[in-house]
N, C-alpha and C positions, 0 to 999 in steps of 0.2 A: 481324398479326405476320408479315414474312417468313420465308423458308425459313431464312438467316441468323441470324435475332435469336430462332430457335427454340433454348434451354436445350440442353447436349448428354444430361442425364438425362430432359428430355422426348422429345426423338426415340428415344432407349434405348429409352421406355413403349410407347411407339408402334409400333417394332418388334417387342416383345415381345409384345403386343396384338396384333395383326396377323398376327404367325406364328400364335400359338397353341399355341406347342411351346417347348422351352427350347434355349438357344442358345448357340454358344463364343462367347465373348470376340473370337473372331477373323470370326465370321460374322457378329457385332453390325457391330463395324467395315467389313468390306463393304458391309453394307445403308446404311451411314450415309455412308460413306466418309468414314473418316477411321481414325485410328493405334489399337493397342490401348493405349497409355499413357492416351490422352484417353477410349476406353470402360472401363477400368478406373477412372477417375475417377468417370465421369458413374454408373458403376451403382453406388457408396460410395455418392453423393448418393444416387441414386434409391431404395437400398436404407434409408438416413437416412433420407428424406423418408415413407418408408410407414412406419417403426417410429415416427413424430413423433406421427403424424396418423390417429384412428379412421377404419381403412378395414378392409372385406372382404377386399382384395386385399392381396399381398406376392411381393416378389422373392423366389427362393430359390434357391441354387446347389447344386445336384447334379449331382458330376463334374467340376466344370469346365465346367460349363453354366449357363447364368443361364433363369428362366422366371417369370413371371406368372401367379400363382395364387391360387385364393381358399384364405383362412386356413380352417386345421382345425378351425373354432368352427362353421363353414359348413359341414360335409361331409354331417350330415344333411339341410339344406335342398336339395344338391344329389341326393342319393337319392331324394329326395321329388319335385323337379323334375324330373329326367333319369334316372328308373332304367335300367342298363343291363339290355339283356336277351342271355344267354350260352344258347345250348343245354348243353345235358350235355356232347357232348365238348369240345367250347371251355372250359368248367371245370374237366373232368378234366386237359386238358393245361395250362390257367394250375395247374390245383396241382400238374401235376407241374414245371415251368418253376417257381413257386413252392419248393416241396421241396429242389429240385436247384441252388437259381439259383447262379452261374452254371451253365448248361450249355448242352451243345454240340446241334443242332440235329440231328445225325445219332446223336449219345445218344438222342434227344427221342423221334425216328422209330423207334429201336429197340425204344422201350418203349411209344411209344403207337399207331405204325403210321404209314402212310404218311398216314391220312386226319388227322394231325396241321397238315400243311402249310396246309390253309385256315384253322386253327385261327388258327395263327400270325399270317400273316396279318390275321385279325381282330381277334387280341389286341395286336397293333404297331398298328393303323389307332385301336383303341379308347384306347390310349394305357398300357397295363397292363402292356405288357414293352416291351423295347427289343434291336433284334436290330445287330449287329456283324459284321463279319469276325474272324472269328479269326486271330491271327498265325500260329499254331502248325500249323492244319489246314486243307483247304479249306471246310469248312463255318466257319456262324455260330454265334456265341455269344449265347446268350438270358437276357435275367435279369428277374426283373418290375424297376418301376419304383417311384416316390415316388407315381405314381396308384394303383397299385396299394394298396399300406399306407392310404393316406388313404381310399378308397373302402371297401376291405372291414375298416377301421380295427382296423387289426393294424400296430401299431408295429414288433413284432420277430420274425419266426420262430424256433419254438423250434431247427429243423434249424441257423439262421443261428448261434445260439449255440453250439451243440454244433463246427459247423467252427471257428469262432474261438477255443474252447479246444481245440479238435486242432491249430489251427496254432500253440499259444502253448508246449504239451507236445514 
């Protein structure tokens, strides 16, 4: 099969495989080169095509990102395969990043210290939070991720409900 007569929802997989991270709509189409009309197409199909067909794996859109991931039936088997291992402050700070999510990375430093920053670090490289620029300030914004929830399989924070009925009041 040439490069050509390659499906545009297979080369979508492939980059999505391949990165190993989840991805805009817009940086899909870079890797592929080609329009975001034609990757919004192909990742419907592709997103079709795994809800069709007994697979481990599944697309998932969070944010406005698309990624490649193995379904939450799996999340034991990855514990068991791949435990991660966190020192103490590296967990202290995902809970408080956890707790607080979002929050600001110069909040973060206030409360957990400066020896926070390698934390971070390790916690963005592991895949458990996701760090931003902030618009607003010069520091980043930290918030865990969808790894996070699936890994230490906690669907909801209680803190996360408590803000969503303070913003609803």
């Amino acid at each position: 099969m040439s490069q050509q007569n390659i499906p545009i929802a297979l080369k979508i997989e492939a980059v999505l495989y391949l990165k190993g991270q989840s991805l805009s709509l817009i940086e899909i189409a870079e890797y592929i080169g080609c329009d975001r009309h034609t990757i919004e197409e192909g990742i419907i199909e592709l997103m079709d095509n795994y809800a069709r067909r007994e697979s481990a794996l599944e697309i998932v859109e969070t944010e406005g990102s698309y990624g490649l991931q193995l379904r939450a039936d799996f999340q034991d088997l990855v514990q068991t395969l791949i435990p991660v291992e966190l020192g103490v402050g590296s967990l202290r700070t995902l809970a408080a990043i956890a707790l607080n999510s979002p929050i600001l990375q110069t909040d973060l430093i206030n409360l957990r210290g400066s020896s926070a920053y390698p934390h971070v670090a390790e916690l963005v490289e592991l895949g458990f939070i996701r760090k931003k620029k902030d618009p607003n300030s010069r520091s980043y914004s930290l918030q865990v991720t969808s790894k996070f929830h699936q890994y230490f399989q906690i669907d909801e924070l209680p803190i996360e409900q408590q803000k969503i009925k303070e913003r609803e009041i």
